[in-house]
N, CA, C and O atoms as a Tripos MOL2 file, in Angstrom:
@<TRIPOS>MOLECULE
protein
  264   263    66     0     0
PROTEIN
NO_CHARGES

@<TRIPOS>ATOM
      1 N           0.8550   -1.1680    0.0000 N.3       1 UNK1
      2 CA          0.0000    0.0000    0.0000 C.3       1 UNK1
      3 C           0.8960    1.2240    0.0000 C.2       1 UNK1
      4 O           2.0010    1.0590    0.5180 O.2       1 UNK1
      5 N           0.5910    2.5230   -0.5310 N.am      2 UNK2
      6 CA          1.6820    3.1730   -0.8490 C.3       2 UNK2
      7 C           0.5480    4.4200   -0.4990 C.2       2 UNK2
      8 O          -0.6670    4.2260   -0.4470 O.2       2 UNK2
      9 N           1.2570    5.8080   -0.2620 N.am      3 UNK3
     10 CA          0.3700    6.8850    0.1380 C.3       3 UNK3
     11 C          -0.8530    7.4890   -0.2370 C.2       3 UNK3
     12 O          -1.7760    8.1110    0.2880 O.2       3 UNK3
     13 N          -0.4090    6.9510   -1.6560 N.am      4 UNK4
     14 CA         -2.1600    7.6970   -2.6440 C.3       4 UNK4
     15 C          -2.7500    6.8970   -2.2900 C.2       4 UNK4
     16 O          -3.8100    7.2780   -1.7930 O.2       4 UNK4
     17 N          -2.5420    5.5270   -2.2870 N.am      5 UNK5
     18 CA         -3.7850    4.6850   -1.2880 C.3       5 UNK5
     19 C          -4.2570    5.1550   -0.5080 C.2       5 UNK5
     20 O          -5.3730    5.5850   -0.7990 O.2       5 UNK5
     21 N          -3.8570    5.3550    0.7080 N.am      6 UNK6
     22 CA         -3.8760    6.1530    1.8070 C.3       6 UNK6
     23 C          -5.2910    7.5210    2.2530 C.2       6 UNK6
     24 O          -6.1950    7.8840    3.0060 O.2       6 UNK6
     25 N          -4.3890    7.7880    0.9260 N.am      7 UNK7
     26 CA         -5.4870    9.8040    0.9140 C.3       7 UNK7
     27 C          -6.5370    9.0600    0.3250 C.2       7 UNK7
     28 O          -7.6020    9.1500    0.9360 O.2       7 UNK7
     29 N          -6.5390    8.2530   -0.8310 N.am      8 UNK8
     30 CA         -7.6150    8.0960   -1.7750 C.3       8 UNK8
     31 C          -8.9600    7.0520   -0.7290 C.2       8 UNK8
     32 O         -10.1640    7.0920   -0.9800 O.2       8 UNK8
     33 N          -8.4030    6.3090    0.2690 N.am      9 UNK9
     34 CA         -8.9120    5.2050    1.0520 C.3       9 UNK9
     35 C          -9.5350    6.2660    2.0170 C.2       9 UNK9
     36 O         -10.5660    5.7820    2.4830 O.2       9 UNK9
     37 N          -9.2380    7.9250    2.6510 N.am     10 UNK10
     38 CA         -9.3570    8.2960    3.4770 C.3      10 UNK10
     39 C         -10.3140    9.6250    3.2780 C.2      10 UNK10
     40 O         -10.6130   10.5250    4.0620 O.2      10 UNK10
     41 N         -10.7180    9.3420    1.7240 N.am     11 UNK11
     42 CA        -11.8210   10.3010    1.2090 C.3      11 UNK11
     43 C         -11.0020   11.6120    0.0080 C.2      11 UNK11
     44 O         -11.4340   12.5000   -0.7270 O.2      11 UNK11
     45 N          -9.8630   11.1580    0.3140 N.am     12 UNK12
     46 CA         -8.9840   12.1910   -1.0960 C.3      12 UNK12
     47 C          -8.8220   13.6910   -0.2970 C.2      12 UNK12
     48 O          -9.4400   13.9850    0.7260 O.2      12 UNK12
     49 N          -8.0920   14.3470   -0.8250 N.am     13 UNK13
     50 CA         -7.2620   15.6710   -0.3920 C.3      13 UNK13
     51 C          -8.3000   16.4770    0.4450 C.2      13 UNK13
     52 O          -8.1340   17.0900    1.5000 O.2      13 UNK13
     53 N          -9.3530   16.3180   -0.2710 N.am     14 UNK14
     54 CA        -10.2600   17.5680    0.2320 C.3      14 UNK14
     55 C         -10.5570   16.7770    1.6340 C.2      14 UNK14
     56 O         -10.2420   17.3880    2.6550 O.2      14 UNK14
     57 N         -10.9970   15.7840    1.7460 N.am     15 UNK15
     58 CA        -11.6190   15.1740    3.3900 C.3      15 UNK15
     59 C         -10.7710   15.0060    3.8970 C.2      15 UNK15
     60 O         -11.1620   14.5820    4.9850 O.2      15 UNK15
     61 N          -9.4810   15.0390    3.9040 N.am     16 UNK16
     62 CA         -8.6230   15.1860    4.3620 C.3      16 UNK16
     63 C          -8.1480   16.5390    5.3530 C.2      16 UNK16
     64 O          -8.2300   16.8630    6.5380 O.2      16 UNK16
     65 N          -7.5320   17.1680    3.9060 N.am     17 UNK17
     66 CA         -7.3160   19.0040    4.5410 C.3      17 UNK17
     67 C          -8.6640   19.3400    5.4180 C.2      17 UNK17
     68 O          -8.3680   19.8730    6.4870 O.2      17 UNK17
     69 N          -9.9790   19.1670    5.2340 N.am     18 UNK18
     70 CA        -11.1550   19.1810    5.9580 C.3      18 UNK18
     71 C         -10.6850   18.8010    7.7690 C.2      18 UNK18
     72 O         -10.5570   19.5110    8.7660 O.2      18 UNK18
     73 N         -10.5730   17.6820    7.5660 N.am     19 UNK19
     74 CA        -11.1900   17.0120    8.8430 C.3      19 UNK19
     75 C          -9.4890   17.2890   10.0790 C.2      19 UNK19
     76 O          -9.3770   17.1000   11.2910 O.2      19 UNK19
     77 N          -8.5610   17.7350    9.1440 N.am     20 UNK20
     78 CA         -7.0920   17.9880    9.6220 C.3      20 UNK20
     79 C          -7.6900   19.8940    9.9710 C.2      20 UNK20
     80 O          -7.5980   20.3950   11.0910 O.2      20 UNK20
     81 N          -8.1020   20.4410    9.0790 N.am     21 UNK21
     82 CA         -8.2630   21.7840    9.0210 C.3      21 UNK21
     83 C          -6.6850   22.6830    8.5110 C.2      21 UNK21
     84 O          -6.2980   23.8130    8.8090 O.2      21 UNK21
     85 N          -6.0980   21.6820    7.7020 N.am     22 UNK22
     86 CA         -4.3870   22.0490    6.6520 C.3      22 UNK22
     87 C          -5.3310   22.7360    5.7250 C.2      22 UNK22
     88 O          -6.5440   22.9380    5.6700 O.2      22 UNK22
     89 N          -4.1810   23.0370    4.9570 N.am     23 UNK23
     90 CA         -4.7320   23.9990    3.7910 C.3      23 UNK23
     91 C          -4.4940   23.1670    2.9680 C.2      23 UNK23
     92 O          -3.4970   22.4530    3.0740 O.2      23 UNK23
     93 N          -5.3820   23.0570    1.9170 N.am     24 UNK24
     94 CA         -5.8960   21.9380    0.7300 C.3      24 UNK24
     95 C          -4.0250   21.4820   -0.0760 C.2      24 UNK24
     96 O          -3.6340   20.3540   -0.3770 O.2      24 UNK24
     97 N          -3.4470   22.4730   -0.1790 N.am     25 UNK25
     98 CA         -2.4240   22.5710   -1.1840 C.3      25 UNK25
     99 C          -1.1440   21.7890   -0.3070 C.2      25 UNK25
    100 O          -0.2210   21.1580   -0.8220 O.2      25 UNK25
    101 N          -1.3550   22.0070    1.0690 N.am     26 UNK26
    102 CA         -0.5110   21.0150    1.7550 C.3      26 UNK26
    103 C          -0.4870   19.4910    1.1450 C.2      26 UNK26
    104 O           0.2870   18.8220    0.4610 O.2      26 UNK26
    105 N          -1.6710   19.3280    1.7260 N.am     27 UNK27
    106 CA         -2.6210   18.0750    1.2330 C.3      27 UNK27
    107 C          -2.1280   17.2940    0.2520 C.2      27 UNK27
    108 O          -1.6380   16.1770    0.4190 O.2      27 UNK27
    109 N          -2.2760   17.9860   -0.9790 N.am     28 UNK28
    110 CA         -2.5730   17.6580   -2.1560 C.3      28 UNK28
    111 C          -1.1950   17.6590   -2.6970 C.2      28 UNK28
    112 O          -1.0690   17.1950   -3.8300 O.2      28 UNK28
    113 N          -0.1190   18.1060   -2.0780 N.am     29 UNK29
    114 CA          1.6090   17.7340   -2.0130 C.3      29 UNK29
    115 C           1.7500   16.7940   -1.7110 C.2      29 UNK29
    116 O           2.5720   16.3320   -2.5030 O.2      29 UNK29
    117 N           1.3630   15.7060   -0.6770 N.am     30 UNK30
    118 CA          1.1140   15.0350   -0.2900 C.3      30 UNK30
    119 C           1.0150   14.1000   -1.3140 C.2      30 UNK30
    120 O           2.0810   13.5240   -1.0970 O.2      30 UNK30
    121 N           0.4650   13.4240   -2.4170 N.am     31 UNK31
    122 CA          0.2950   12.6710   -3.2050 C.3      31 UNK31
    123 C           1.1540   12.4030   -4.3180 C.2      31 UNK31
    124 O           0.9240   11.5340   -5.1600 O.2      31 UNK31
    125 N           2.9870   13.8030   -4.3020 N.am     32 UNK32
    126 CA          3.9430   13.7220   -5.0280 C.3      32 UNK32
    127 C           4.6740   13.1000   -4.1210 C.2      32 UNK32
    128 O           5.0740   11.9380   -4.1940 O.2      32 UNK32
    129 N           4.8750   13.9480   -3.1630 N.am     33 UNK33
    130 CA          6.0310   13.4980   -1.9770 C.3      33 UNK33
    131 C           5.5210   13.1160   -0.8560 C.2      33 UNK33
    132 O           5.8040   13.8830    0.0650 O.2      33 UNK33
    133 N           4.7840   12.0980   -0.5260 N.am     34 UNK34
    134 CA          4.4860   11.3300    0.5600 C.3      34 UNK34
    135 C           4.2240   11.6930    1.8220 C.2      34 UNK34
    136 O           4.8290   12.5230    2.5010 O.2      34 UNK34
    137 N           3.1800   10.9560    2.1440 N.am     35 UNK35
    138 CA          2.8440   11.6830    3.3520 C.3      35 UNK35
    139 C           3.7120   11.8190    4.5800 C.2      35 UNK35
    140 O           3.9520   10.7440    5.1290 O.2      35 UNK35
    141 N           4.3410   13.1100    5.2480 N.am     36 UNK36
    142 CA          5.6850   13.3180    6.2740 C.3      36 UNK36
    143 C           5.1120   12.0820    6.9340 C.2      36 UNK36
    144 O           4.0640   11.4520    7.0820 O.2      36 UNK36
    145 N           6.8200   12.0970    7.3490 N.am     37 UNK37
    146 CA          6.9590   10.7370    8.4020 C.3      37 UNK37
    147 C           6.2830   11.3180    9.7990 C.2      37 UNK37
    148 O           5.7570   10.4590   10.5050 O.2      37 UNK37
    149 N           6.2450   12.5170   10.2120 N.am     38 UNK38
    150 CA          6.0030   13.3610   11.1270 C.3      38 UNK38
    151 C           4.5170   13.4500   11.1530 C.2      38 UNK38
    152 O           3.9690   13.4180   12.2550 O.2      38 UNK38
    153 N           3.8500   13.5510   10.1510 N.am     39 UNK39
    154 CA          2.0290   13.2070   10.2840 C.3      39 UNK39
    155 C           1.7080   11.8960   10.5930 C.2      39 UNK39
    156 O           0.8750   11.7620   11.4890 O.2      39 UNK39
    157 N           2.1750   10.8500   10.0580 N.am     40 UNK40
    158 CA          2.1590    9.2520   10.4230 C.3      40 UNK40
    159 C           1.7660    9.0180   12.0620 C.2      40 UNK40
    160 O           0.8910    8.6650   12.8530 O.2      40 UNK40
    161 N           3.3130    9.5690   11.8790 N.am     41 UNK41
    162 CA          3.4940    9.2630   13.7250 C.3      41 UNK41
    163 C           2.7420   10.2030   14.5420 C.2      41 UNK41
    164 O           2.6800   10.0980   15.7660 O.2      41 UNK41
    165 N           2.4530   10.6690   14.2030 N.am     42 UNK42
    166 CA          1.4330   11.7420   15.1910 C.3      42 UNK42
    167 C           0.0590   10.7520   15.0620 C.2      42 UNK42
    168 O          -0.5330   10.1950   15.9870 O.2      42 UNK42
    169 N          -0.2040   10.7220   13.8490 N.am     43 UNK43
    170 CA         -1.5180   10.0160   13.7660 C.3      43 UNK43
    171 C          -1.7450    8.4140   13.0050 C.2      43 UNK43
    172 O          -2.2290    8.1800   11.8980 O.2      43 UNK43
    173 N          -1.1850    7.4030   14.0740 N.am     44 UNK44
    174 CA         -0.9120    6.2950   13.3200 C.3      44 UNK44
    175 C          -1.8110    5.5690   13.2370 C.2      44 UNK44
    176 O          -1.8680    4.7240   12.3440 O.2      44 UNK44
    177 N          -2.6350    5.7010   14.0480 N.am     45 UNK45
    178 CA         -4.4390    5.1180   13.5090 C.3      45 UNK45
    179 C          -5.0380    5.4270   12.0480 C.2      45 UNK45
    180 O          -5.8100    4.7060   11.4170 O.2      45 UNK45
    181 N          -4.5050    6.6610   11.6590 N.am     46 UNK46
    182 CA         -5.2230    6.9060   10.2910 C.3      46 UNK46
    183 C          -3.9980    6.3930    9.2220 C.2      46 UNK46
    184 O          -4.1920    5.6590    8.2530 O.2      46 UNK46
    185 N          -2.6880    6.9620    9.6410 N.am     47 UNK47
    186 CA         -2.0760    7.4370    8.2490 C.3      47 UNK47
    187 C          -1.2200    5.6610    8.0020 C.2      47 UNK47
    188 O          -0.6770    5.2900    6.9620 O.2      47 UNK47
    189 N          -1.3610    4.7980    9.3920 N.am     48 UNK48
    190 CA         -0.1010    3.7560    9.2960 C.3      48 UNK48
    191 C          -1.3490    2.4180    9.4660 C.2      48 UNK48
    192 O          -1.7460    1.7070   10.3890 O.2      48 UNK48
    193 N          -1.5160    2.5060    8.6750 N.am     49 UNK49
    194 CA         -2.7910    1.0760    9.0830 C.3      49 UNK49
    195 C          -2.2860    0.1910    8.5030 C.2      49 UNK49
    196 O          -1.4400    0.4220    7.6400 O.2      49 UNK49
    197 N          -2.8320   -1.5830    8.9560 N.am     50 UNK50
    198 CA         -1.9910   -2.6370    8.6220 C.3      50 UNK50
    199 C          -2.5470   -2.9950    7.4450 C.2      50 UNK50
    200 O          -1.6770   -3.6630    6.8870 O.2      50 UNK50
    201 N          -3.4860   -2.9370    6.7540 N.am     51 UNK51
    202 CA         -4.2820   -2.9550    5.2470 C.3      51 UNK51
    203 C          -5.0290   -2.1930    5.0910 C.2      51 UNK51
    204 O          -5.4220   -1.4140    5.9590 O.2      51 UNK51
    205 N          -5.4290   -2.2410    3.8610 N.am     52 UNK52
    206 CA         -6.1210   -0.7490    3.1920 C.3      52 UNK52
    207 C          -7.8250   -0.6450    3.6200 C.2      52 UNK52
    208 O          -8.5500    0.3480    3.6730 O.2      52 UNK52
    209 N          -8.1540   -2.2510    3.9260 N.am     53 UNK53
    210 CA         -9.2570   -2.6230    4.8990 C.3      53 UNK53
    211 C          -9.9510   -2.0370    5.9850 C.2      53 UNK53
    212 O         -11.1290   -1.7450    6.1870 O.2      53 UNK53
    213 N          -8.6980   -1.9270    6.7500 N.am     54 UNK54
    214 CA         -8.9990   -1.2140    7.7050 C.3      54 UNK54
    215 C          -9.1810    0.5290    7.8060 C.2      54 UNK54
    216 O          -9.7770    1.0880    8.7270 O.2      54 UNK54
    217 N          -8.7420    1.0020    7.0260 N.am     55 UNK55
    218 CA         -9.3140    2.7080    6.4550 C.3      55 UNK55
    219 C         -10.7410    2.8280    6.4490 C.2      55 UNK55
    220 O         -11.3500    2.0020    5.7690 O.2      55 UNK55
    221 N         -11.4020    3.7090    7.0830 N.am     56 UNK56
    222 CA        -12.4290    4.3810    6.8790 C.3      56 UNK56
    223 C         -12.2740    5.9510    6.1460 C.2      56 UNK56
    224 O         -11.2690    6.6320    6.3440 O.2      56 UNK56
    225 N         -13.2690    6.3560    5.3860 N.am     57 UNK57
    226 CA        -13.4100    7.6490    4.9440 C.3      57 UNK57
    227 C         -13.1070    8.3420    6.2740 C.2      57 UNK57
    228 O         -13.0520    7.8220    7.3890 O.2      57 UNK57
    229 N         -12.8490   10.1210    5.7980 N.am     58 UNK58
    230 CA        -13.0650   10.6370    7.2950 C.3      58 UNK58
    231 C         -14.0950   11.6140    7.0130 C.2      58 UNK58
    232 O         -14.3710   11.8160    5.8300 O.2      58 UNK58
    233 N         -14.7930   12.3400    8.0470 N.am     59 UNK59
    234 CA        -15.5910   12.8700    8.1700 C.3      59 UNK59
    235 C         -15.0540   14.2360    8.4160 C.2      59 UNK59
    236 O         -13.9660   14.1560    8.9860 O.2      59 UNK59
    237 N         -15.3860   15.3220    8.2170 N.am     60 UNK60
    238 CA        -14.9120   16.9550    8.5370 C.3      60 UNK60
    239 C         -15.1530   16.8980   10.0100 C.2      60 UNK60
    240 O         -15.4860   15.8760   10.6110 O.2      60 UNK60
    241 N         -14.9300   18.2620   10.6310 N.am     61 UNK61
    242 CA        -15.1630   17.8580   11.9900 C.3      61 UNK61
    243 C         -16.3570   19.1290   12.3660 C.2      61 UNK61
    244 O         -16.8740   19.5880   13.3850 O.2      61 UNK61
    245 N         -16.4280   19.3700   10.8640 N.am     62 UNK62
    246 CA        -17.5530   20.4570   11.1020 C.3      62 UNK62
    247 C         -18.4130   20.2000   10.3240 C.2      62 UNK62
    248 O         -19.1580   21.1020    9.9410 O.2      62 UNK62
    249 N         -18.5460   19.0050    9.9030 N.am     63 UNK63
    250 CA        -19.8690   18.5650    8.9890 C.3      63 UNK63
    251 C         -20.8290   17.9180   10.2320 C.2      63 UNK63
    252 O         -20.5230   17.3660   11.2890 O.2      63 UNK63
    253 N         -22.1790   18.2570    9.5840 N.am     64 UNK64
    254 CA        -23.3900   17.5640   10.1550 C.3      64 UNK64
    255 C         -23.3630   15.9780    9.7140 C.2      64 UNK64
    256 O         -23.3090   15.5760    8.5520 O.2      64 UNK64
    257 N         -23.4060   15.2590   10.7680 N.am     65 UNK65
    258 CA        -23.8510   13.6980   10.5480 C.3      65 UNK65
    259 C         -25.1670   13.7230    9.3290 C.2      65 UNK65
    260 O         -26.0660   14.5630    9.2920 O.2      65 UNK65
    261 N         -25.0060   12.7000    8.4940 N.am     66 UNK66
    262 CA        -26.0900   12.3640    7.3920 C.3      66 UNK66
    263 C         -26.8890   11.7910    8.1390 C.2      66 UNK66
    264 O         -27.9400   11.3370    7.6870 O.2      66 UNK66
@<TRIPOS>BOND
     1     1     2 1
     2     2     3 1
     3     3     4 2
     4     3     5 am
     5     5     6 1
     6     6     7 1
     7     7     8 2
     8     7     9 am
     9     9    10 1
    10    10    11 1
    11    11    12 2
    12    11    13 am
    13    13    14 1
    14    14    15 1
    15    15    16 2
    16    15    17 am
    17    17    18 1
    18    18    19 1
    19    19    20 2
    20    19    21 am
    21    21    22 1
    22    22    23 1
    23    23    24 2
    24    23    25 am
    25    25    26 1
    26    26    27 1
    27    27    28 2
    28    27    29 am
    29    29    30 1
    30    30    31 1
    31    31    32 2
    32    31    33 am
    33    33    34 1
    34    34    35 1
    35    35    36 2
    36    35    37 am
    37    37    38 1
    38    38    39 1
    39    39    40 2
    40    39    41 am
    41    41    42 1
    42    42    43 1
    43    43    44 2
    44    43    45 am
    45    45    46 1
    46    46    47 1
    47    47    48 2
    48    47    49 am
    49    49    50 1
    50    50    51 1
    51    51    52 2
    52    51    53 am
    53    53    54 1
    54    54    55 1
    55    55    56 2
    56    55    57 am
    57    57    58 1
    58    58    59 1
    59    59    60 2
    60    59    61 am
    61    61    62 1
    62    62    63 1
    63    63    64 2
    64    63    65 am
    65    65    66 1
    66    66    67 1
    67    67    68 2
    68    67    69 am
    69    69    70 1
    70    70    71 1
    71    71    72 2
    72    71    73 am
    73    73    74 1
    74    74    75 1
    75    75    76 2
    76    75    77 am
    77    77    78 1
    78    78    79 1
    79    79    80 2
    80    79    81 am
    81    81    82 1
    82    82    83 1
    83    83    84 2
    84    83    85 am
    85    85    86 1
    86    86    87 1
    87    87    88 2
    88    87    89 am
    89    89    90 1
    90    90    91 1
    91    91    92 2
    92    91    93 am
    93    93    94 1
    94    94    95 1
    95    95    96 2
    96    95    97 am
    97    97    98 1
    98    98    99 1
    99    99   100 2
   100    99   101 am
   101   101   102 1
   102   102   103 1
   103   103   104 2
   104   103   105 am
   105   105   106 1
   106   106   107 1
   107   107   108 2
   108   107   109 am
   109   109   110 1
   110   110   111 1
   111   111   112 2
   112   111   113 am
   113   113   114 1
   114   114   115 1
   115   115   116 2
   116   115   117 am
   117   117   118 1
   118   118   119 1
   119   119   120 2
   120   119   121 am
   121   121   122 1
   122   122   123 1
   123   123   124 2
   124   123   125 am
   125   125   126 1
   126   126   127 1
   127   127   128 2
   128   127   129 am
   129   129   130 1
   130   130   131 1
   131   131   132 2
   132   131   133 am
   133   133   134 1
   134   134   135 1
   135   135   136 2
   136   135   137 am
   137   137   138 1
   138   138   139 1
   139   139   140 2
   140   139   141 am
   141   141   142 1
   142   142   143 1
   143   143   144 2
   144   143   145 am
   145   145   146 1
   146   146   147 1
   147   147   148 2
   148   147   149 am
   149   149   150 1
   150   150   151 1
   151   151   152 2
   152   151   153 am
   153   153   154 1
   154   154   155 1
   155   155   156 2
   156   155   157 am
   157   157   158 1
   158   158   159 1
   159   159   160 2
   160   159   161 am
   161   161   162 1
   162   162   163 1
   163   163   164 2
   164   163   165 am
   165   165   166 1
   166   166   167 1
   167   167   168 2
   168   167   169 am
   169   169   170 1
   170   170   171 1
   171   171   172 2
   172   171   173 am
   173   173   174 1
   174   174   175 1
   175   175   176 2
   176   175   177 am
   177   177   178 1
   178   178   179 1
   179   179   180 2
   180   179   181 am
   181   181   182 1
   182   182   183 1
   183   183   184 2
   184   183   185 am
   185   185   186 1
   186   186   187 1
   187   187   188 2
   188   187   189 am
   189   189   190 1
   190   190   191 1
   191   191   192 2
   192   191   193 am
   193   193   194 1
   194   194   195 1
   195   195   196 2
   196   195   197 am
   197   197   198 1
   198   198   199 1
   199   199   200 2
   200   199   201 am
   201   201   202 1
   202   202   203 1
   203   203   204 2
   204   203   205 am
   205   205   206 1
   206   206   207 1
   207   207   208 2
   208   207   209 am
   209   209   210 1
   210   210   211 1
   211   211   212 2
   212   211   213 am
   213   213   214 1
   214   214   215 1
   215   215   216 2
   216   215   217 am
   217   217   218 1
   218   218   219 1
   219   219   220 2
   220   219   221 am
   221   221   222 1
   222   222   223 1
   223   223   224 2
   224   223   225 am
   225   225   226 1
   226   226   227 1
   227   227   228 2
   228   227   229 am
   229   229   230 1
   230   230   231 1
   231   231   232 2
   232   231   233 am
   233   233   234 1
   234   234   235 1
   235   235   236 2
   236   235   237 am
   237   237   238 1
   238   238   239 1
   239   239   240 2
   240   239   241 am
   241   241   242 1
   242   242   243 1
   243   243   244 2
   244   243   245 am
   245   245   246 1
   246   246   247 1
   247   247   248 2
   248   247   249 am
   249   249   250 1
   250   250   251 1
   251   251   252 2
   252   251   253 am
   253   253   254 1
   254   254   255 1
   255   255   256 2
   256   255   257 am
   257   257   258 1
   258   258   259 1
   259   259   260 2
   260   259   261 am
   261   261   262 1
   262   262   263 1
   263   263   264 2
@<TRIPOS>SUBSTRUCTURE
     1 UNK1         2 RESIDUE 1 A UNK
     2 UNK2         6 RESIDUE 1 A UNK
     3 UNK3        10 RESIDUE 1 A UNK
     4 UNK4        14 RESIDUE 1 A UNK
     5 UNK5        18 RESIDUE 1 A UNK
     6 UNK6        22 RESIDUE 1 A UNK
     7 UNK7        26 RESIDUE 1 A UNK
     8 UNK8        30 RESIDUE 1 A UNK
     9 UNK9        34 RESIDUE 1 A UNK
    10 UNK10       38 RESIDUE 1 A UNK
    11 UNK11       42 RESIDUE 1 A UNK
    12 UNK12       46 RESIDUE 1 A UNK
    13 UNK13       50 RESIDUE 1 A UNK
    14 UNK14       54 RESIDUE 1 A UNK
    15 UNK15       58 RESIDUE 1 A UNK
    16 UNK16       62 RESIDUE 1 A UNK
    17 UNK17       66 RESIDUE 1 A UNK
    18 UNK18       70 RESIDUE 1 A UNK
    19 UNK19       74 RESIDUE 1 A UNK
    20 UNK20       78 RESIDUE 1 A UNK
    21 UNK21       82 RESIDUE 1 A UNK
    22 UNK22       86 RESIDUE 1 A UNK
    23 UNK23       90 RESIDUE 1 A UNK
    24 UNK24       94 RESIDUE 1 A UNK
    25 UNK25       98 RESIDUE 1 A UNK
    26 UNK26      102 RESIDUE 1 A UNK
    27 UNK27      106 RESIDUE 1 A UNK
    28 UNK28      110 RESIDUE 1 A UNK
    29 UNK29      114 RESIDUE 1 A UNK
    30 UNK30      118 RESIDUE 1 A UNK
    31 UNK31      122 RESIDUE 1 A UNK
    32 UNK32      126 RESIDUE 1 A UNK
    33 UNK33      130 RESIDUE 1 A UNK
    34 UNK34      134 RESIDUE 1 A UNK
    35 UNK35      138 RESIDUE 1 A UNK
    36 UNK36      142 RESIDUE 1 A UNK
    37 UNK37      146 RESIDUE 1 A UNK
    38 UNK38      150 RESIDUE 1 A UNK
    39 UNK39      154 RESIDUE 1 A UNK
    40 UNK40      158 RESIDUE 1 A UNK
    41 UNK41      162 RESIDUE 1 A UNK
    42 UNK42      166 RESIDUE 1 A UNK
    43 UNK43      170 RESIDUE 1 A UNK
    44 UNK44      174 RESIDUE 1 A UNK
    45 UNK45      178 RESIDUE 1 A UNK
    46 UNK46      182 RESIDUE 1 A UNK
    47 UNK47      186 RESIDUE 1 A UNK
    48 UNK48      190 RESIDUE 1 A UNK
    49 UNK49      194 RESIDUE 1 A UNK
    50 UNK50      198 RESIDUE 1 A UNK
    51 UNK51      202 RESIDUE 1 A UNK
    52 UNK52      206 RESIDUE 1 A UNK
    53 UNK53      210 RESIDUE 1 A UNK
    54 UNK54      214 RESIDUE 1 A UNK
    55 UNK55      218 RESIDUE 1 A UNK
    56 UNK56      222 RESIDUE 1 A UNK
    57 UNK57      226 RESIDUE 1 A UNK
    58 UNK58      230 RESIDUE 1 A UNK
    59 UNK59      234 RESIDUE 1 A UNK
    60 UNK60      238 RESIDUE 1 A UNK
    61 UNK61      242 RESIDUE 1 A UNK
    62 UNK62      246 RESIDUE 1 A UNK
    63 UNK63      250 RESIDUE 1 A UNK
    64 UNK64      254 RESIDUE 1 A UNK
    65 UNK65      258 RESIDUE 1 A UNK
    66 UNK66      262 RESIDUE 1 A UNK
């Protein structure tokens, strides 16, 4: 599994920069040069998972539940 997996498994740049509250263009660097080793480890529930299985979309943190 390799990083664009990752963003793409986790709802893609925009639900991303969203639910982080980064600025989109961070983000979306992210999919040339890999996601920092330094975001991983901060957040290894999302960014270091043991298959692509286990990824859920993410949700904004300012969106209304559907």
């Amino acid at each position: 599994m390799n990083d664009n997996e990752i963003i793409e498994r986790l709802g893609g740049v925009s639900a991303i920069s969203s639910y982080f509250g980064m600025d989109y263009q961070r983000v979306f660097n992210w999919k040339k040069r890999g996601i920092p080793k330094a975001i991983k480890v901060d957040y290894p529930d999302i960014f270091m998972p043991q298959s692509l299985e286990e990824i859920t979309p993410l949700q904004a943190h300012n969106q209304e539940p559907a």
